[in-house]
C-alpha positions in Angstrom: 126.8 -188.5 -92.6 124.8 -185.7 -91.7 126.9 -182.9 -92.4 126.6 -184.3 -96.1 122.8 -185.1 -96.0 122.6 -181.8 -95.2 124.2 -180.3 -97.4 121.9 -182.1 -99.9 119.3 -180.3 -98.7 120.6 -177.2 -99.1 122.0 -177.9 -102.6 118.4 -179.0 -102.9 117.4 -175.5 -101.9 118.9 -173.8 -105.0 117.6 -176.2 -107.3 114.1 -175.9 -106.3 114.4 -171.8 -106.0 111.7 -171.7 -108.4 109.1 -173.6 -106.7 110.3 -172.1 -103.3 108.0 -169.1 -101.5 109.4 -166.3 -99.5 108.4 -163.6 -96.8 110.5 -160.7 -95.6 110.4 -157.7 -93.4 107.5 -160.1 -91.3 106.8 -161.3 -87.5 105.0 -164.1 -88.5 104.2 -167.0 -91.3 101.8 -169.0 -91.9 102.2 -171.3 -94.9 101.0 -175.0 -96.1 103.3 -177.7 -97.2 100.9 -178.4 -100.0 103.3 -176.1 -102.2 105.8 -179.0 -102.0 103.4 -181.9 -102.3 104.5 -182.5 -105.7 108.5 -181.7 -104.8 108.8 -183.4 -100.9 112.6 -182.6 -101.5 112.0 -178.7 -101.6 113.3 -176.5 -99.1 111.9 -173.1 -98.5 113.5 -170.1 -97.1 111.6 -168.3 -94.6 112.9 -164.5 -93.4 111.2 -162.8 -90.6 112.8 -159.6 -89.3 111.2 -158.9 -85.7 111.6 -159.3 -82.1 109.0 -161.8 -81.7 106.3 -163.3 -83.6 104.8 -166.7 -84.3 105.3 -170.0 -87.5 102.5 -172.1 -88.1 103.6 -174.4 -91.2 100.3 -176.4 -91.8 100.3 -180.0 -93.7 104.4 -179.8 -93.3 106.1 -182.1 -96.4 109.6 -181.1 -97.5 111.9 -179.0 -95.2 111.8 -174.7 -94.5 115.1 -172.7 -93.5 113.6 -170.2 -90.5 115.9 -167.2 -90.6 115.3 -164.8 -87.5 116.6 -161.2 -87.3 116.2 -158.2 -85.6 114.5 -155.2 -86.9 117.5 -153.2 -86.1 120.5 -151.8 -88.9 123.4 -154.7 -88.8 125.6 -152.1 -87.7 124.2 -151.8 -84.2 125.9 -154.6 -83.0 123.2 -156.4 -81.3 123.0 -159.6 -82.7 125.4 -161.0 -81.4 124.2 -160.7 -77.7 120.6 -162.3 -78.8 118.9 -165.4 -78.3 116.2 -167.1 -79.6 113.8 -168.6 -77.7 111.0 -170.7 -79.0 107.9 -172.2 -77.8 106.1 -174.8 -80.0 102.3 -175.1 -79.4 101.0 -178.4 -77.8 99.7 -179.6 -80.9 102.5 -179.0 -83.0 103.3 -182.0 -85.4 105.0 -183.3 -87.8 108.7 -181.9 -88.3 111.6 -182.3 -86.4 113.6 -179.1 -85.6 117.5 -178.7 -86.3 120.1 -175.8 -85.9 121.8 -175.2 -89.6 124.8 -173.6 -89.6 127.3 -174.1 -92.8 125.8 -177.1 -93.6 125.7 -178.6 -90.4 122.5 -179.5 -88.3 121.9 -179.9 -85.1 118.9 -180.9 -83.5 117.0 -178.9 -80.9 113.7 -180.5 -80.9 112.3 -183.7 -81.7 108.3 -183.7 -82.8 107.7 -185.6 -79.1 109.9 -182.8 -77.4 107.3 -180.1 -79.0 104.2 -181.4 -77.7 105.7 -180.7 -73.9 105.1 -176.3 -75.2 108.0 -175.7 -73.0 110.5 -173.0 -73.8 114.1 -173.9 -75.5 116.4 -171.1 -76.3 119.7 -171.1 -78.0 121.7 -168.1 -79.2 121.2 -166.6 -82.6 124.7 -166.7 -83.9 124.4 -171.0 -83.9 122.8 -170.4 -87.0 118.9 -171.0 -88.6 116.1 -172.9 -87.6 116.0 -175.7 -90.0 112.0 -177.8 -90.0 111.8 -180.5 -92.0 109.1 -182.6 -92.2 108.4 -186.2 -90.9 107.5 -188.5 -93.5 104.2 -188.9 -93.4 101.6 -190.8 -95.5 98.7 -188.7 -94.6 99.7 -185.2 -93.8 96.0 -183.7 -93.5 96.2 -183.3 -89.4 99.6 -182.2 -89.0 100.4 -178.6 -88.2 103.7 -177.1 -87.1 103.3 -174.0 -84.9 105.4 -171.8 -82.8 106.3 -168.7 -81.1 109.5 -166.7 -81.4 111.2 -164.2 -79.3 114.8 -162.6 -79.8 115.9 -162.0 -76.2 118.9 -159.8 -75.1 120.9 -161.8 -72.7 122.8 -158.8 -71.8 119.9 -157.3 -70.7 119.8 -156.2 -66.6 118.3 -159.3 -64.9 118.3 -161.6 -68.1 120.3 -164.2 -66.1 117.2 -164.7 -64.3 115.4 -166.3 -67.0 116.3 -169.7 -66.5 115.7 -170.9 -70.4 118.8 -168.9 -71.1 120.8 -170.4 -68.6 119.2 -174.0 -68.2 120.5 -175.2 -64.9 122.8 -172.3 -64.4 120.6 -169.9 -62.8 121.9 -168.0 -59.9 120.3 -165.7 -57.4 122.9 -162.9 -57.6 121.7 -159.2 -57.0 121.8 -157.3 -59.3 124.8 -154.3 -59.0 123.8 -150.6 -58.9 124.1 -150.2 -62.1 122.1 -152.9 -63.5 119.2 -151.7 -61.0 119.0 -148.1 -62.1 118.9 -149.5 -65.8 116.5 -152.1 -65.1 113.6 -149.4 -64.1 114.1 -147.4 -67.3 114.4 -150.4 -69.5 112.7 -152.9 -68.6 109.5 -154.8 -69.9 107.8 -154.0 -66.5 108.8 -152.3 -63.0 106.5 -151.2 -60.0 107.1 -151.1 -56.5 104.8 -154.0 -54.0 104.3 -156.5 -52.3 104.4 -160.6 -52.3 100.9 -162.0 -51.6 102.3 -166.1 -52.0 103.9 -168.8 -54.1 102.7 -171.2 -56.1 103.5 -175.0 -56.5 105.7 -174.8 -60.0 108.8 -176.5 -61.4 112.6 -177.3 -60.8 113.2 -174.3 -62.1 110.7 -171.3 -61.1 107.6 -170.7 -58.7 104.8 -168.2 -59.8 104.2 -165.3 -57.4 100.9 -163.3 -56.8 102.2 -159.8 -56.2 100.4 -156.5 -55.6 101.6 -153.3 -56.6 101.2 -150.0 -55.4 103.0 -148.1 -58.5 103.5 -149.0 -61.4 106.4 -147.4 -63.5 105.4 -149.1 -66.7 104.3 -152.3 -67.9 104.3 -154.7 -71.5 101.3 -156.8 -72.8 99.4 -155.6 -69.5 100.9 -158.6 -67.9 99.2 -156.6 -64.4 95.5 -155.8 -63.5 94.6 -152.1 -62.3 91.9 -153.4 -59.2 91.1 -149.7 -58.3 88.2 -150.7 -56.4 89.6 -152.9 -54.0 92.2 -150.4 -52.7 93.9 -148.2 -56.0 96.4 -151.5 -56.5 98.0 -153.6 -59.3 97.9 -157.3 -59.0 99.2 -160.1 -61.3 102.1 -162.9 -60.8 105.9 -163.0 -61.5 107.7 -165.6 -62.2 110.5 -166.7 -59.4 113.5 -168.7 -59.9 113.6 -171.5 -57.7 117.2 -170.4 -56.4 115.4 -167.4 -55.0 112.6 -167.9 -53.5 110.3 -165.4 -51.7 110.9 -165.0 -47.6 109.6 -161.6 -46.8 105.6 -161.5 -47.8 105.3 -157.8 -45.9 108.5 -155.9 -47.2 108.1 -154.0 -50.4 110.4 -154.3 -53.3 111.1 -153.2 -56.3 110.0 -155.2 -59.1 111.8 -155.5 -62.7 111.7 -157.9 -64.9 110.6 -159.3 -68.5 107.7 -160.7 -70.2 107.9 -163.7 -72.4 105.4 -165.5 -74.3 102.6 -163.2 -72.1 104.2 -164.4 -69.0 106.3 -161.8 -66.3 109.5 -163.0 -65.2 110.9 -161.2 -62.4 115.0 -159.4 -62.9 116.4 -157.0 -60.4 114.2 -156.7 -57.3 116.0 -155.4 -54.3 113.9 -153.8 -51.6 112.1 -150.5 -52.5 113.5 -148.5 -49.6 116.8 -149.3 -50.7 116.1 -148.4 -54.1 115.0 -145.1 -53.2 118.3 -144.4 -51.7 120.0 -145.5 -54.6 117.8 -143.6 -57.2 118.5 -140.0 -55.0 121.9 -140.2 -55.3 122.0 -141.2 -58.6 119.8 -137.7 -59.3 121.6 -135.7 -56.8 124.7 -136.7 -58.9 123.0 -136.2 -62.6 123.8 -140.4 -63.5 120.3 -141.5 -63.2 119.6 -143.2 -67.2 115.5 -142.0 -66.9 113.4 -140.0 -64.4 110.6 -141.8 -62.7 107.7 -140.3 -60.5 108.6 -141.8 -57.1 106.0 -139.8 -54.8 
């Protein structure tokens, strides 16, 4: 039954081509639902190309077809390893969200699931984000609104993230390897200490942290407090399964930021680290240089 009410909407989609809207080569969309208000059957096909961005579909009526790509040449063979993660705003509205895949939905989130603003992820190759609109007799307070981020779950430390791994997240160290690529590549990494936890959730704890280098850093997820001793502070995100034992030792830090928020990856103790990063340079397999004095 809905394999085939799906695939009246699509079939609707072509039909209604004329009447439909598109964007390409685009983070982000904003659009109204007004478009449709004289065609509530119309589907719209939206094409955003970007590793993250945001969808705010005011006065929703009829459905839209989200389709989410990388900016990168199909030939580079990431897509496959990417996932999408999305998190509605609180005072999203309105729609219902389904996976569409050959004519086949799915659905990932309810309108009741959105107003939690909690992060759901799901890989990119289960097909487009399919919104289609509650029936509604007055439309004129309903907005659907989101971010978007395309995440590498190959990525060193990525099984950290626990909304790619709901459930499943382990506190494995991260090999070699994955270290010595983790301080080149990653969204953030510094060397510190951690300062305390805070209450959180099932699945993750934040931690104040202070930082006595800092390698690099995205979306200045970390404030430079120069006058209270030449530091970095801010918080990272702990998985539960970890924890945080040692508030003097200094560490490493690694890790990702999503939706403005650090997440901590590979993070094994600085002095072990250092070790590790002079052999790797003694021996010319080091991926980056970084300025360890």
């Amino acid at each position: 039954m809905l394999q085939l009410w799906a695939a009246h909407w699509i079939t609707a989609m072509f039909l209604c081509g004329a009447a439909a809207q598109y964007s390409s080569d685009e983070c982000s969309w904003r659009g109204s639902g007004l478009s449709h208000e004289s065609h509530r059957r119309d589907v719209e096909q939206i094409y955003l190309r970007c590793s993250q961005g945001s969808l705010e579909w005011l006065y929703p009526t009829g459905a839209i077809i989200v389709n989410l790509r990388p900016n990168t040449e199909p030939s580079s063979g990431r897509t496959a390893d990417l996932q999408v993660c999305i998190k509605p705003h609180t005072y999203s509205k309105g729609s219902n969200m389904y996976l569409e895949r050959a004519g086949d939905l799915t659905l990932l989130l309810t309108e009741k699931d959105q107003a939690e603003g909690t992060v759901h992820c799901f890989s990119l190759t289960e097909g487009a984000l399919f919104v289609e609109a509650e029936p509604q007799t007055d439309i004129s307070r309903r907005i659907t609104a989101f971010q978007y981020e395309l995440v590498p779950s190959q990525r060193p430390g990525a099984h950290m993230y626990p909304y790619l791994h709901p459930g499943l997240v382990t506190c494995k160290p991260c090999s070699d390897e994955e270290v010595l690529l983790a301080v080149c590549t990653s969204d953030f990494a510094g060397s510190g200490v951690f300062k305390g936890v805070s209450s959180g959730t099932n699945d993750h704890s934040p931690a104040a942290v202070t930082l006595s280098r800092l390698f690099r850093q995205k979306s200045r997820v970390f404030a430079w407090s120069g006058a209270r001793g030449r530091r970095w502070s801010g918080r990272i995100n702990v998985s539960a399964q970890c924890g945080v034992d040692d508030q003097e030792e200094e560490y490493l830090f690694t890790g990702s930021v999503h939706f403005g928020e650090a997440w901590l990856g590979c993070a094994p103790r600085y002095k072990d680290f250092l070790r590790l990063y002079s052999r790797a340079r003694e021996a010319g397999t080091n991926p980056c240089e970084i300025d360890t004095d």
